[in-house]
BALUMKE-649496 format. One line per field, with one value per residue (C-alpha): residue number from 1; residue in three letters; x, y, z. Coordinates in steps of 0.05 Angstrom, whole numbers, plus 32768, in hexadecimal, padded with zeros to 4 digits. Layout:
N
num = (NUM,...)
residuo = (ala,...)
xx = (X,...)
yy = (Y,...)
zz = (Z,...)
//
This chain:
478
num = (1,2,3,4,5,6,7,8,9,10,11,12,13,14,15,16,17,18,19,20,21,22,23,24,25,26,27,28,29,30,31,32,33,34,35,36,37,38,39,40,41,42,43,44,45,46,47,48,49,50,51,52,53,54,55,56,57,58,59,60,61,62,63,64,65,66,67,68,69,70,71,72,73,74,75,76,77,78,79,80,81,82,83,84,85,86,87,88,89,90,91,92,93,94,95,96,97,98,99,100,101,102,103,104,105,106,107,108,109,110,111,112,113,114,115,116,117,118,119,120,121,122,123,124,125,126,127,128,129,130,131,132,133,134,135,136,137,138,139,140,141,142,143,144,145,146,147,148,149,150,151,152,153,154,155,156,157,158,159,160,161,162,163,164,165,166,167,168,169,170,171,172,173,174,175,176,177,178,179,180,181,182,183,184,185,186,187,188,189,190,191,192,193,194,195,196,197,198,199,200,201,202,203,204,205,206,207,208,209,210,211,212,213,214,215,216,217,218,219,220,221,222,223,224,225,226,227,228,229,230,231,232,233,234,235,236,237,238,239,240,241,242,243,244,245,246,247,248,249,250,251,252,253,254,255,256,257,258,259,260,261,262,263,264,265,266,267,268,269,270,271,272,273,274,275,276,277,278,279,280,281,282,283,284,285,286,287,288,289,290,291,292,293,294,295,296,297,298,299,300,301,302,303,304,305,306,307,308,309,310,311,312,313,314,315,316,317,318,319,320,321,322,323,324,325,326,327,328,329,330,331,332,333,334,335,336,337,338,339,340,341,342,343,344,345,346,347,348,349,350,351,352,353,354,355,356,357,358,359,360,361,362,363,364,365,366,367,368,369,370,371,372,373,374,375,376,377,378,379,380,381,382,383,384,385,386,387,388,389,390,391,392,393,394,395,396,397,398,399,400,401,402,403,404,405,406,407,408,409,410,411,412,413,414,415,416,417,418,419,420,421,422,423,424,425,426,427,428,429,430,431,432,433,434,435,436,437,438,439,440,441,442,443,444,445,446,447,448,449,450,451,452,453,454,455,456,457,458,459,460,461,462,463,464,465,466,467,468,469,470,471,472,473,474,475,476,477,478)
residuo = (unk,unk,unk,unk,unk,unk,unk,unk,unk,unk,unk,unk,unk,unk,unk,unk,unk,unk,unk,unk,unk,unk,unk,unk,unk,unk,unk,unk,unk,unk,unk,unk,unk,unk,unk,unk,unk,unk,unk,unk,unk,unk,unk,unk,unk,unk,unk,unk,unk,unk,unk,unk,unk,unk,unk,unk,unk,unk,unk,unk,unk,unk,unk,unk,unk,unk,unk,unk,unk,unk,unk,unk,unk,unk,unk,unk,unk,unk,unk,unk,unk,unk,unk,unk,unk,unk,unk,unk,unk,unk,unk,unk,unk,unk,unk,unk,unk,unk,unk,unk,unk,unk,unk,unk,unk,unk,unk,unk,unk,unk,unk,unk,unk,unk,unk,unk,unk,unk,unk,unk,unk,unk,unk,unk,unk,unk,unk,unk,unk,unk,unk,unk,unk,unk,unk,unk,unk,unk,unk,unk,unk,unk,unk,unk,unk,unk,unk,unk,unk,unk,unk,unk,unk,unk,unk,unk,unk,unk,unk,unk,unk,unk,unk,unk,unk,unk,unk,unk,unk,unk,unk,unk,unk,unk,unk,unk,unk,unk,unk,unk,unk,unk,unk,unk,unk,unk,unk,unk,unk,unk,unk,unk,unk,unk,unk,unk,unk,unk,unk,unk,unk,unk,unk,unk,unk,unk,unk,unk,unk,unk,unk,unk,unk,unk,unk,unk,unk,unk,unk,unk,unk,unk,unk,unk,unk,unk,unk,unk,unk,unk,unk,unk,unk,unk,unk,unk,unk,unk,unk,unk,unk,unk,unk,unk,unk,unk,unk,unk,unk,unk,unk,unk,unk,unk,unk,unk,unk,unk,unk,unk,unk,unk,unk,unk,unk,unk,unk,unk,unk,unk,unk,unk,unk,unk,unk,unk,unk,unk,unk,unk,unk,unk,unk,unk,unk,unk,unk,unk,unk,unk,unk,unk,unk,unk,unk,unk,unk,unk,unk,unk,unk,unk,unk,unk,unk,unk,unk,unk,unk,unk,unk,unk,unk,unk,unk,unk,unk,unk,unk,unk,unk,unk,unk,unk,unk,unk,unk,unk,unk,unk,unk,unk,unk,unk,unk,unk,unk,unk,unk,unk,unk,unk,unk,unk,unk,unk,unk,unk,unk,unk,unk,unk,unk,unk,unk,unk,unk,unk,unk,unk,unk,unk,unk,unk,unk,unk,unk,unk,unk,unk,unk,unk,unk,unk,unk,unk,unk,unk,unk,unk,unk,unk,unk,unk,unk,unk,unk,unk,unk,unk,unk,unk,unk,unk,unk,unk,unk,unk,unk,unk,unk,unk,unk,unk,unk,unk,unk,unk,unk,unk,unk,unk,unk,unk,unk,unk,unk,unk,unk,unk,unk,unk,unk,unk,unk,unk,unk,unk,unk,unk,unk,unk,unk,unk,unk,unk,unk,unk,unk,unk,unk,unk,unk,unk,unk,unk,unk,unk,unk,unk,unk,unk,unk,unk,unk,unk,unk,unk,unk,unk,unk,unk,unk,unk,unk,unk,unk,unk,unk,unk,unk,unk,unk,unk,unk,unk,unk,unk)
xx = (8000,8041,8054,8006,800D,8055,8033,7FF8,8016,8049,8088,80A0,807F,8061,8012,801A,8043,801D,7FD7,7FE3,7FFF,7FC5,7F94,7FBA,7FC4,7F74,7F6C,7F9C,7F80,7F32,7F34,7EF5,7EE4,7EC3,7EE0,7EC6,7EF6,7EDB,7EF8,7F05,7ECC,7EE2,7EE6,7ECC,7E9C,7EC6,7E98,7E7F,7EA4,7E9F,7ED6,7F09,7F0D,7F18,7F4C,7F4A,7F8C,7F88,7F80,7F7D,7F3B,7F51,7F91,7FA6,7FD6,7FB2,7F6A,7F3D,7F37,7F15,7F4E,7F6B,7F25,7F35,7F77,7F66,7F34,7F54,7F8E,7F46,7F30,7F7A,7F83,7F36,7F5A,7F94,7F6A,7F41,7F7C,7F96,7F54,7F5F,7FA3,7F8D,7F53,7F59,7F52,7F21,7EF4,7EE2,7EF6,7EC5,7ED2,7EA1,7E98,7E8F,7E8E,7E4C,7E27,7E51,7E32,7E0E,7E33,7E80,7EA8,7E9D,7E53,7E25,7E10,7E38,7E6C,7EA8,7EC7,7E79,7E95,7E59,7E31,7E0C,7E02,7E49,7E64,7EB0,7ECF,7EEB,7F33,7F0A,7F24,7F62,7F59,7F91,7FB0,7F92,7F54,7F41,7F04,7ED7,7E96,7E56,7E11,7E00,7E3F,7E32,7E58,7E53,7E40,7E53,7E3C,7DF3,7DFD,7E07,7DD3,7D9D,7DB0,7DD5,7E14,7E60,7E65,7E47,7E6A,7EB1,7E9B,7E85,7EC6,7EEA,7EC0,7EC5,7F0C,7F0A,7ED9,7F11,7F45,7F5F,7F74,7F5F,7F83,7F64,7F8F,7FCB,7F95,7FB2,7FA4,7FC9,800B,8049,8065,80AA,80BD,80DE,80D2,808A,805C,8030,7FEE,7FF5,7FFE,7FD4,7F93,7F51,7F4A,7F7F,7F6C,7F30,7F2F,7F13,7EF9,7EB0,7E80,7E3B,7E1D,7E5C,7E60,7E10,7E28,7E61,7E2C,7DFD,7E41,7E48,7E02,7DF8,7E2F,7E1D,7DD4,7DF7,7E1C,7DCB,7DD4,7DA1,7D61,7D45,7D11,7CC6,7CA7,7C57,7C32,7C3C,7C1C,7C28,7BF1,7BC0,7BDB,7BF3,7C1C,7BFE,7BF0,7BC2,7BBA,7BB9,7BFB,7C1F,7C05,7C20,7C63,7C6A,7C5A,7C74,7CB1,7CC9,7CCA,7CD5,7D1A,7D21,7D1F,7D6A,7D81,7DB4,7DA7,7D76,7D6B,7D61,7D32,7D11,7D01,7CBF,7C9F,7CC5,7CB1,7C6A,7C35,7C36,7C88,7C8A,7CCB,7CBD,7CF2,7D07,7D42,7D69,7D8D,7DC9,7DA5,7D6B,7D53,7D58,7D4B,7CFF,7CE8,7CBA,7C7E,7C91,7C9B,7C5C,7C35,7C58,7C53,7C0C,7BFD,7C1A,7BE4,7BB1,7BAC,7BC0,7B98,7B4E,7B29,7AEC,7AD2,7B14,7B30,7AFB,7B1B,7B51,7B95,7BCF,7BFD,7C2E,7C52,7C7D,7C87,7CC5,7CC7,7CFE,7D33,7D14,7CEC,7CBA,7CAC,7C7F,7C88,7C65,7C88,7C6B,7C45,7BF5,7BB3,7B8A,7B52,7B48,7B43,7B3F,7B2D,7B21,7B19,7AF7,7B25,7B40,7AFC,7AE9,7AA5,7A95,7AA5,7AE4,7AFC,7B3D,7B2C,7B62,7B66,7B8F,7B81,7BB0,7BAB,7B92,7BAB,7BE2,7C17,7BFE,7C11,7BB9,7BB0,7B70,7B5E,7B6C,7B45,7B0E,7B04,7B17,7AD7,7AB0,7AC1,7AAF,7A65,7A68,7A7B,7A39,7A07,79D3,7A01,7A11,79DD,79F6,7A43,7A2F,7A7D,7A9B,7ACB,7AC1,7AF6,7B36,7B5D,7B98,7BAE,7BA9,7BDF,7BF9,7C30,7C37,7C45,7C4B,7C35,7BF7,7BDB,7BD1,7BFF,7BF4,7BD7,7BA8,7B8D,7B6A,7B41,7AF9,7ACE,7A84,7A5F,7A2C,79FB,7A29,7A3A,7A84,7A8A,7A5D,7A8E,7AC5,7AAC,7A8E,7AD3,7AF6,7ABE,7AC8,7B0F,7B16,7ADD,7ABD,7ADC,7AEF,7AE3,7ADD,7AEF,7ABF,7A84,7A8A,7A88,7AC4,7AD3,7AC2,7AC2,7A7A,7A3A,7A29)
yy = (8000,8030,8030,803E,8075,8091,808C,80B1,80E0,80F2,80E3,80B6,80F1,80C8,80D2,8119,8129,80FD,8110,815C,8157,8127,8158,818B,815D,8162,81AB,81C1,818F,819B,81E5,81FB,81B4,819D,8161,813B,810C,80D8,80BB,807E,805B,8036,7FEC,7FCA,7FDD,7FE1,7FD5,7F8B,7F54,7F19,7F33,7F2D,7EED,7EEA,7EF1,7EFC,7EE5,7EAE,7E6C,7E79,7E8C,7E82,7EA3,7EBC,7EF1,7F1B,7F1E,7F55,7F6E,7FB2,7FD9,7FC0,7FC7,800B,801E,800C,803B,8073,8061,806D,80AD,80CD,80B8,80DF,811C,8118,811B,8155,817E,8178,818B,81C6,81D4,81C2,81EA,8205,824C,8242,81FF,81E2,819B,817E,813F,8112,80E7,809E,8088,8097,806E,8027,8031,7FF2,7FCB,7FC4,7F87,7F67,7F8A,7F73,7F29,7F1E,7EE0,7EF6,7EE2,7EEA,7ED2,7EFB,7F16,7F4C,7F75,7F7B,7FB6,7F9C,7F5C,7F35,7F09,7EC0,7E9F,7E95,7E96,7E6B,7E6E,7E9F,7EB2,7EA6,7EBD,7E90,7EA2,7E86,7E81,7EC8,7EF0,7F2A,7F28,7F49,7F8B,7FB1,7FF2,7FDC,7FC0,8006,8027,7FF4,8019,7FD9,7FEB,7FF4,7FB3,7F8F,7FBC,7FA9,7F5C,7F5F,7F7A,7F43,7F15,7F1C,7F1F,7ED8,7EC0,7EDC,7EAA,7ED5,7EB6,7EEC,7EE6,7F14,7F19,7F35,7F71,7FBC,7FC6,7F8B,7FA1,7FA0,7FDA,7FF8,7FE2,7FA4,7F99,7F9E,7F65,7F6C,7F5F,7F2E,7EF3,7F0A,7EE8,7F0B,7EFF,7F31,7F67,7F75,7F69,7FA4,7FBE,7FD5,7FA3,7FB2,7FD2,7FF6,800E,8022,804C,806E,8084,809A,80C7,80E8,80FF,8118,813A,8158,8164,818D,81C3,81DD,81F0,81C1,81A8,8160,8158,8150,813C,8133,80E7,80D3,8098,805F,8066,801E,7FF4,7FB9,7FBC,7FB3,7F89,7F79,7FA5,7F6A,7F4F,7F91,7F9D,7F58,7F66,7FB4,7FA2,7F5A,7F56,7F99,7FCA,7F9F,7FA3,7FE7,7FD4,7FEE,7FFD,8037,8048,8035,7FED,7FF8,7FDE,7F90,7F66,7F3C,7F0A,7F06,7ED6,7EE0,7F17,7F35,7F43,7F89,7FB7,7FD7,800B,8039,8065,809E,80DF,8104,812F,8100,80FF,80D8,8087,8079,8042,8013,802B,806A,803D,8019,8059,8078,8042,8036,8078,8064,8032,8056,8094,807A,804C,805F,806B,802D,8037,8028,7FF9,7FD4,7F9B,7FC6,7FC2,7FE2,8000,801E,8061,8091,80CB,80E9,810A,8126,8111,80C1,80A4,806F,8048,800D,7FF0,7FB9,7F94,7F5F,7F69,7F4F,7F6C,7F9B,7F75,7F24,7EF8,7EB0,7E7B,7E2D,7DE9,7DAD,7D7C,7D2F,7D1A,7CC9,7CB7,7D02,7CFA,7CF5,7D3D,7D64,7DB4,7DDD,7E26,7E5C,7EAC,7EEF,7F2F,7F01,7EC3,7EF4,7ECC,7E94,7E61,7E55,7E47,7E76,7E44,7E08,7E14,7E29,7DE4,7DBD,7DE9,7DD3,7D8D,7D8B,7DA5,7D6A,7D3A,7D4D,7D0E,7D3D,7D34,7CE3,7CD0,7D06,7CF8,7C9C,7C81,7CBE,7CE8,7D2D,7D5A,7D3B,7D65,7D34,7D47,7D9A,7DB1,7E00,7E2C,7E73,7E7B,7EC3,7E9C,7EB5,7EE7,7EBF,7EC4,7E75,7E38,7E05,7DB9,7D92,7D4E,7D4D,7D09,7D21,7CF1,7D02,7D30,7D65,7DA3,7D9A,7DE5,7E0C,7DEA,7E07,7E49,7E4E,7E3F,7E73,7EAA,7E8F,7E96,7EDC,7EFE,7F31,7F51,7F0A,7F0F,7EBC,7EB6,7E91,7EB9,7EB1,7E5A,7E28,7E05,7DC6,7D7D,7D70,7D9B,7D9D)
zz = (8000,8013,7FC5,7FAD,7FDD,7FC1,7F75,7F8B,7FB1,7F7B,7F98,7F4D,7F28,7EFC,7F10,7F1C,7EDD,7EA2,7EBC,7EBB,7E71,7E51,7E6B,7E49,7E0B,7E10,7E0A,7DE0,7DAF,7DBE,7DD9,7DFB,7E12,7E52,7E66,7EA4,7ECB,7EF7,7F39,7F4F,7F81,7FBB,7FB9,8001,8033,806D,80AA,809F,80C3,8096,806C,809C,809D,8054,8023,7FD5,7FCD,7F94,7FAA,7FF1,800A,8052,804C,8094,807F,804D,8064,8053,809E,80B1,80B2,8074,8046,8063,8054,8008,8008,801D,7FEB,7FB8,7FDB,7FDD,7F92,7F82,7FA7,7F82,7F44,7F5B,7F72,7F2F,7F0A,7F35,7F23,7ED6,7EC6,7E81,7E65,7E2A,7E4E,7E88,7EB9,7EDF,7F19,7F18,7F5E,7F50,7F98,7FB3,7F77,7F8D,7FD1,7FEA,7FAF,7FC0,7FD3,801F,801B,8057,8050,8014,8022,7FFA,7FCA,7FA8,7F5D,7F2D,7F59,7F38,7F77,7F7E,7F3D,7F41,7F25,7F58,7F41,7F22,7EF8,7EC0,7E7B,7E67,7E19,7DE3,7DDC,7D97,7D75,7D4E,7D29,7D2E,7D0F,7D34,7D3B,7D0D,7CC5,7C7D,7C7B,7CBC,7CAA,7CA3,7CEF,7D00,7CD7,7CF3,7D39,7D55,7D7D,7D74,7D91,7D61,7D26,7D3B,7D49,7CFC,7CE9,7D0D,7CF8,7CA5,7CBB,7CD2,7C93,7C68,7C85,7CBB,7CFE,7D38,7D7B,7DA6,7DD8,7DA5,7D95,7DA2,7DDC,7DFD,7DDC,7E08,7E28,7E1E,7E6B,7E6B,7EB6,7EB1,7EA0,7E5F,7E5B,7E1E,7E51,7E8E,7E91,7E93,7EDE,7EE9,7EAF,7ECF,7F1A,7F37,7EF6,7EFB,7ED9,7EAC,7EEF,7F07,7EC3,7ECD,7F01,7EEE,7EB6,7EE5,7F14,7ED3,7EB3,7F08,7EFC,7EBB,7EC8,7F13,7ED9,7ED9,7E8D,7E74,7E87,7E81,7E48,7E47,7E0B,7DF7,7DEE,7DA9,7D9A,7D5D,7D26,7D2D,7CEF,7CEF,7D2B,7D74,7DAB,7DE0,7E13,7E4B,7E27,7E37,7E7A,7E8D,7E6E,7E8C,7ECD,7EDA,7EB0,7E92,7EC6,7F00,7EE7,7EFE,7F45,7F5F,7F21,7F19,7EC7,7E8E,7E89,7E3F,7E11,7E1E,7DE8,7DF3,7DD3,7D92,7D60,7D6B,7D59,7D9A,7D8E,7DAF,7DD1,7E10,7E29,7E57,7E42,7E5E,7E33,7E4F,7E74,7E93,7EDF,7F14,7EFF,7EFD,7F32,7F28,7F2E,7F05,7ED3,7ED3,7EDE,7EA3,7E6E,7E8B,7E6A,7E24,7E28,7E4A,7E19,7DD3,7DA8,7DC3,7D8B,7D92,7D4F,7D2F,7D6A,7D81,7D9E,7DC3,7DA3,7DBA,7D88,7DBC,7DB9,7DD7,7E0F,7E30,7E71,7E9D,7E6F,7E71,7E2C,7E3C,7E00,7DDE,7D9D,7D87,7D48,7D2B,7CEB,7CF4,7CE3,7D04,7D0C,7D20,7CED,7CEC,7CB0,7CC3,7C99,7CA7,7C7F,7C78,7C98,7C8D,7C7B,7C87,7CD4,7CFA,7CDC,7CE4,7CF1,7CD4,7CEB,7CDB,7CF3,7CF8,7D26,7D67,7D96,7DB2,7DC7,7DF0,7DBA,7DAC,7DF6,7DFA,7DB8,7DCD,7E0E,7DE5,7DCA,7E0F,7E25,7DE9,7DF8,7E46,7E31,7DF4,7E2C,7E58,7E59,7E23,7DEF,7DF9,7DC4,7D92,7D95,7DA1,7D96,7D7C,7DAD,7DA5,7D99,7DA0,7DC9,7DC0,7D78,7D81,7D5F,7D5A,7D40,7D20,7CE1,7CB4,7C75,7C40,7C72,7CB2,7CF0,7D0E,7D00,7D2D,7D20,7D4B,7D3B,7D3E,7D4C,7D53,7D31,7D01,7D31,7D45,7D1B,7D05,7CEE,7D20,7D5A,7D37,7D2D,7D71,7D93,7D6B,7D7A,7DC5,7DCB,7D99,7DBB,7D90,7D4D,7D33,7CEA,7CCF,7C8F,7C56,7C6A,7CBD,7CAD,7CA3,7C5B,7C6B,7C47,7C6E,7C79,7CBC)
//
């Protein structure tokens, strides 16, 4: 700890030389800049007792000599808060004529999520309420990089221009790299070149354990992002914006109102509980008619994080006040839309394709000696994304009353509807969005087409337009 001390302190002159002359480096190259620098958080909580018993040295738990005691979790934080008033006092000493420096204070945000927190038994290996990396594991040999059936390749640019991140534009470089015949070692990339110091180790063998031990992970990063736009929005030159409702015209993109209400308020913004940032956009229910993006994104200059409930209450009112008209939404769609307020956009976008209205079309088919039927049924714009449960249960309904002792002489040795064969899967083919078949065994009394019909206008509710005139095609009359 003495020679952390000596660096910080400046007694090698390293520190208090090089940091001076890259901030100058900075202005004389960007004049008129405002450049924020951010401190350093402290690592442990030093008050709980568990940790003292404990040691992170590798391989040795249990180690007597080096355990993370009270006073020691201590003494490396002040080594953090001495280095952040190093840093200020040279911002001080630094401040530019034509631009501005600004310290940004990254401790208070770690609070409650630093190593040896209360009730956490240390060494906690990935555990998400903890925002360093702890020392894990070894990555032993190079790390090469292979491509797969969905790591992003040909034409990079459009990766970008589709809004998908940097991330996934240099992985697409790499990538048609390694098509072409290249062999990638990641580990002998730029920035793990050796330095000009002989004594010192490079990086090029260190495993990944070591590179970034201590290093903030996804939520550290979270709230370093949040130390800095608190930071910014505390310069009072800017004001968090409010925007109006705008909602998404009624075409052939929506969903059902219980579908999103379910989604908002079970899954989506429950994720908002302790979280330090935007939690970005979910994904839900891709693959299926009801495929919609909720979100909850912040600008530069956005207010504090929305809880919960603020969430809910906010995208309630997306739903609430958009898509209303009866006459031209009778069966309650939601098309989704957008509002911004304090700096915070609450978004819904539905996006798979279907119709504005329910449709289905059915078939009574393949039946033998005009009984013992299979009902085909396709329909678009309803079904949601319950896979035809709401369907199925329709006809397990329709069944039950078949089963009842007034219809025993009608159905004599035939079953019923087989609820054995039901079959279901969406499709995007000729107009409709899924197909059903079930088999059908009701003799010759009961009406093979009407117990079709009335199961779909059971589970649909009302709107359903049936194709074929509001009957079933069917190989038999009745």
């Amino acid at each position: 700890m003495n020679d952390v001390q000596k660096k910080i302190d400046g007694i090698d002159g390293t520190f208090v030389d090089e940091f001076p002359q890259a901030i100058k480096t900075i202005f004389e190259n960007a004049p008129g800049t405002h450049l924020f620098i951010t401190g350093y958080p402290r690592f442990f909580n030093p008050d709980t007792e568990y940790c003292s018993k404990v040691s992170f040295k590798s391989f040795c738990r249990d180690n007597k000599t080096l355990p993370l005691t009270k006073d020691r979790r201590t003494q490396m934080n002040n080594l953090t808060l001495r280095l952040n008033k190093k840093i200020q006092s040279i911002i001080d000493a630094s401040q530019p004529e034509s631009g501005k420096i600004t310290y940004v204070d990254t401790d208070p945000y770690f609070d409650g999520h630093r190593f040896c927190e209360e009730g956490v038994e240390e060494p906690s290996y990935r555990n998400k309420n903890i925002w360093f990396f702890p020392f894990e594991f070894f990555t032993n040999g190079a790390t090469n990089f292979t491509v797969s059936d969905t790591t992003p390749s040909g034409d990079c640019q459009a990766s970008i221009d589709s809004g998908r991140g940097p991330g996934d534009y240099f992985t697409c470089l790499i990538a048609n790299e390694v098509l072409n015949g290249a062999s990638i070692d990641l580990v002998d990339q730029p920035n793990n070149v050796a330095t000009d110091d002989p004594d010192e180790s490079t990086v090029e063998w260190l495993p990944l354990a070591l590179l970034r031990t201590f290093h903030p992970t996804v939520q550290g990063h979270e709230a370093y992002k949040n130390a800095f736009f608190a930071a910014y929005q505390g310069l009072g030159d800017s004001a968090a914006p409010t925007s109006e409702l705008s909602c998404n015209d009624l075409e052939n993109k929506y969903v059902t109102k219980d579908t999103l209400l379910d989604l908002i308020d079970n899954t989506y913004c429950p994720k908002l509980e302790g979280a330090t940032g935007s939690i970005g956009t979910g994904h839900y229910l891709p693959n299926t008619p009801e495929a919609v993006e909720i979100g909850v994104t912040s600008r530069l200059t956005a207010g504090p994080v929305p809880t919960v409930e603020e969430c809910k209450t906010n995208l309630h009112k997306v739903l609430d006040e958009c898509n209303n008209d009866r006459w031209k939404n009778p069966v309650g769609w939601k098309a989704g839309g957008e509002f911004e307020i304090n700096g915070w956009r609450f978004t819904i976008t539905p996006t798979g394709q279907r119709p504005s209205t329910p449709k289905a079309w059915c078939k009574i088919e393949n039946c033998q000696n005009k009984e013992k039927c299979t009902a085909s049924i396709w329909g678009a714009g309803w079904l949601r994304n319950d896979y035809g449960e709401k369907l199925r249960s329709a006809f397990a309904a329709q069944q039950a009353v078949y089963s009842e002792v007034r219809y025993e002489n009608s159905l004599g040795d035939s079953k019923g509807i087989d609820m054995n064969h039901w079959g279901f899967k969406y499709e995007a083919l000729d107009g409709h969005e899924w197909h059903a078949s079930l088999f059908l065994d009701l003799g010759l009394r009961l009406p093979y087409k009407q117990t079709v019909t009335d199961a779909l206008r059971s589970a649909a509710g009302d709107g359903l337009e049936i194709g074929n005139g509001g009957d079933c095609e069917s190989e038999v009359n009745y």
